[in-house]
C-alpha atoms as a printed R data frame, in Angstrom:
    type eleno elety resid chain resno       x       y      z
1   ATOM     1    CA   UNK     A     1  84.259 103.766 36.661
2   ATOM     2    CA   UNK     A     2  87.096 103.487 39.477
3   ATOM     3    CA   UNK     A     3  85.803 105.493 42.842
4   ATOM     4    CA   UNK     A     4  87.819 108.356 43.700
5   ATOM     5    CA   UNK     A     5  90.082 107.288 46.790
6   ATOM     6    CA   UNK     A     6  91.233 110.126 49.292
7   ATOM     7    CA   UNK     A     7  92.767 110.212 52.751
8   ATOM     8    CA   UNK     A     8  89.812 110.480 54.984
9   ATOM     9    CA   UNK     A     9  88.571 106.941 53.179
10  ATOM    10    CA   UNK     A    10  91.979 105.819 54.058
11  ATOM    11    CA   UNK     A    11  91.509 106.967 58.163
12  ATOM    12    CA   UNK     A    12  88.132 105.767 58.163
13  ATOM    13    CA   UNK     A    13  89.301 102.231 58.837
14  ATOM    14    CA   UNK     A    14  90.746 100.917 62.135
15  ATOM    15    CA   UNK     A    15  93.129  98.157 60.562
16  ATOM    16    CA   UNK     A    16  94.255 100.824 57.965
17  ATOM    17    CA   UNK     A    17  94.852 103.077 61.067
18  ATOM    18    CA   UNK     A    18  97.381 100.523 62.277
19  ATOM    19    CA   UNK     A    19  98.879  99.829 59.539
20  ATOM    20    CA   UNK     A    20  99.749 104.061 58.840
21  ATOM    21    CA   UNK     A    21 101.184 103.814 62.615
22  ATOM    22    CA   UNK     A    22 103.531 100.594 61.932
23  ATOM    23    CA   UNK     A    23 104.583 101.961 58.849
24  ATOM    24    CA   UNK     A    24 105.254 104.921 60.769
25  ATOM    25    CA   UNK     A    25 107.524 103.993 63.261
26  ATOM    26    CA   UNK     A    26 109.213 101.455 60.290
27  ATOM    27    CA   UNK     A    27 109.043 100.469 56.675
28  ATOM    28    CA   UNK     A    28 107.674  96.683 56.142
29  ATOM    29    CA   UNK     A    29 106.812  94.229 53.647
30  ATOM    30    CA   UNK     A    30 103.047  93.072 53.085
31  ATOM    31    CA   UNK     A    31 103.728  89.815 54.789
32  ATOM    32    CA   UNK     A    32 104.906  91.345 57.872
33  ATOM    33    CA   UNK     A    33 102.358  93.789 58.370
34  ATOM    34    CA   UNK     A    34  99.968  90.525 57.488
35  ATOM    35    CA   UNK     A    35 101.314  88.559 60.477
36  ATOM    36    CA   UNK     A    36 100.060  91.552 63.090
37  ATOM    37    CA   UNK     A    37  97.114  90.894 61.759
38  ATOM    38    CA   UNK     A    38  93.538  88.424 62.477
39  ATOM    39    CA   UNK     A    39  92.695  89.006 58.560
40  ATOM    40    CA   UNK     A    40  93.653  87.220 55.449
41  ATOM    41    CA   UNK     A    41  97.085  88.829 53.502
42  ATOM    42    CA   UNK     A    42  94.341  89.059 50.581
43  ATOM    43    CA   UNK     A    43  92.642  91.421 53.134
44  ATOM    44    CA   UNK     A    44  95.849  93.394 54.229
45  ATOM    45    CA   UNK     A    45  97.159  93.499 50.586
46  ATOM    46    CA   UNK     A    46  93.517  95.644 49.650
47  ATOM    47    CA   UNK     A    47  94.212  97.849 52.815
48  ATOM    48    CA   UNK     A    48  98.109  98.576 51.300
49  ATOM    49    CA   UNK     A    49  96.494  99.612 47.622
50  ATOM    50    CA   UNK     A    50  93.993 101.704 49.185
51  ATOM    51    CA   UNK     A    51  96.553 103.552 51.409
52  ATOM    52    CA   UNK     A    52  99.048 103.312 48.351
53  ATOM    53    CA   UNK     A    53  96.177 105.021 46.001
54  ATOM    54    CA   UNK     A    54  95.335 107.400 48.855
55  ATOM    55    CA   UNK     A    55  99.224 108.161 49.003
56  ATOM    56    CA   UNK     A    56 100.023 107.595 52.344
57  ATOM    57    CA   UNK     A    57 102.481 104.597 51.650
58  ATOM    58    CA   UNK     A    58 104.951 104.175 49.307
59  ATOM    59    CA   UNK     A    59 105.330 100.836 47.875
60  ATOM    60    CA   UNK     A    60 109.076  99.869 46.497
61  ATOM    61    CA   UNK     A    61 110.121  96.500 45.407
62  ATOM    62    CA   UNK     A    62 113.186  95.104 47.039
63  ATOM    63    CA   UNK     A    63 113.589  91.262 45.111
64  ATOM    64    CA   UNK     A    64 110.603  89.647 45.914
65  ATOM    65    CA   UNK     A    65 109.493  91.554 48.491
66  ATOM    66    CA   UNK     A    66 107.137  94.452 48.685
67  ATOM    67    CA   UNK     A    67 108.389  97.169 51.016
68  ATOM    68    CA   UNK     A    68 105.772  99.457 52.578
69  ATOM    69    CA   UNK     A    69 106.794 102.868 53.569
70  ATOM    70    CA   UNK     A    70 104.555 105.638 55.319
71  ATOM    71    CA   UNK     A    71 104.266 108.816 53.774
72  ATOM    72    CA   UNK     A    72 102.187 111.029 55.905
73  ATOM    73    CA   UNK     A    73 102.345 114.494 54.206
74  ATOM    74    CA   UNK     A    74  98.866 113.962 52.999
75  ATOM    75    CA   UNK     A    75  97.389 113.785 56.664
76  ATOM    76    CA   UNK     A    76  98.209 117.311 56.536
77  ATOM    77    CA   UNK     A    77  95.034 118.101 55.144
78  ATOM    78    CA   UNK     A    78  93.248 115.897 57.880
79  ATOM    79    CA   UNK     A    79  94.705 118.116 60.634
80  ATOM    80    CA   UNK     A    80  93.941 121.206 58.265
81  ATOM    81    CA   UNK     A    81  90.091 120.625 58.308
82  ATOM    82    CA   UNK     A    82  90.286 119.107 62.000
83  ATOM    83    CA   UNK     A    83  92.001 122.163 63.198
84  ATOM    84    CA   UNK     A    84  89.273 124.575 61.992
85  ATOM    85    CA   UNK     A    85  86.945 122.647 64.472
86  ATOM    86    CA   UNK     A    86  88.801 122.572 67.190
87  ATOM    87    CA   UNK     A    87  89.327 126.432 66.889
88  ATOM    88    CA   UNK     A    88  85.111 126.050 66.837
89  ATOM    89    CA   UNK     A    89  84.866 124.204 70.418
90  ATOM    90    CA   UNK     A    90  87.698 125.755 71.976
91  ATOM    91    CA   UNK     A    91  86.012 129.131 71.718
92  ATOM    92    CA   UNK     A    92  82.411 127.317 72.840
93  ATOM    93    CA   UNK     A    93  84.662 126.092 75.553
94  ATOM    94    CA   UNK     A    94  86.268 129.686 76.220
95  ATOM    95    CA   UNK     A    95  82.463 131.268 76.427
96  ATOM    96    CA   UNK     A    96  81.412 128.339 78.762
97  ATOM    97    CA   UNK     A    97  84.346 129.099 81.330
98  ATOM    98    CA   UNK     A    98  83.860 132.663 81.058
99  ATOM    99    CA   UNK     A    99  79.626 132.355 81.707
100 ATOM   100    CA   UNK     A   100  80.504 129.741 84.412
101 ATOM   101    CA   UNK     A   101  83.005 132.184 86.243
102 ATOM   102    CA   UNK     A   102  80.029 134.848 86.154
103 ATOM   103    CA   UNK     A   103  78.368 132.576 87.833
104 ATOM   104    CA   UNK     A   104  80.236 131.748 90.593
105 ATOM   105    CA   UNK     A   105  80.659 135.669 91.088
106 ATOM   106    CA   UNK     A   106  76.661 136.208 91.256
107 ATOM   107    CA   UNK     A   107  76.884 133.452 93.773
108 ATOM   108    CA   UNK     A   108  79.234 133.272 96.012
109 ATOM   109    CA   UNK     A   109  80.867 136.625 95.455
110 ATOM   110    CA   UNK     A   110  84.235 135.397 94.409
């Protein structure tokens, strides 16, 4: 049975992380992003198919060479699902400021 590969798997991992932001700024081959890289190109290649199967890169053939390109659309669901908790502490934050400015009223009468 293959395991089910999404785009928080894909995040989870800081090398995979900098690959999505070089691929961001420009597209790359395998060797390339290999080169920025202390691991093996055995190593980077399995971080490209599990951002490839995750579809945050796009993988075209140009000759030889295997160009990387970022597509990012599906972070949209990260920020989605990270948005709903930052709503969550910004209103914890909101109560804090308000309690702490009550506070400072009972106290110094400001």
């Amino acid at each position: 049975m293959k395991a089910r590969r999404d785009v928080y798997q894909a995040i989870a991992d800081p090398t995979r992380r900098a690959i999505i932001g070089m691929l961001a700024e420009q597209p790359q081959n395998v060797n390339a992003i290999a080169e920025q890289f202390d691991v093996t190109r055995q190593a980077i290649s399995l971080h490209v198919k599990i951002l490839s199967d995750c579809g945050l890169i796009f993988i075209r053939r140009e000759g030889r060479d295997h160009i990387c390109e970022a597509r990012l659309d599906s972070l949209n669901e990260v920020s989605v699902w990270v948005e709903q908790y930052k709503k969550h502490w910004e209103s914890k934050l909101d109560s804090l400021e308000t309690y702490l400015e009550q506070l400072k009223k009972e106290r110094y009468g400001k």
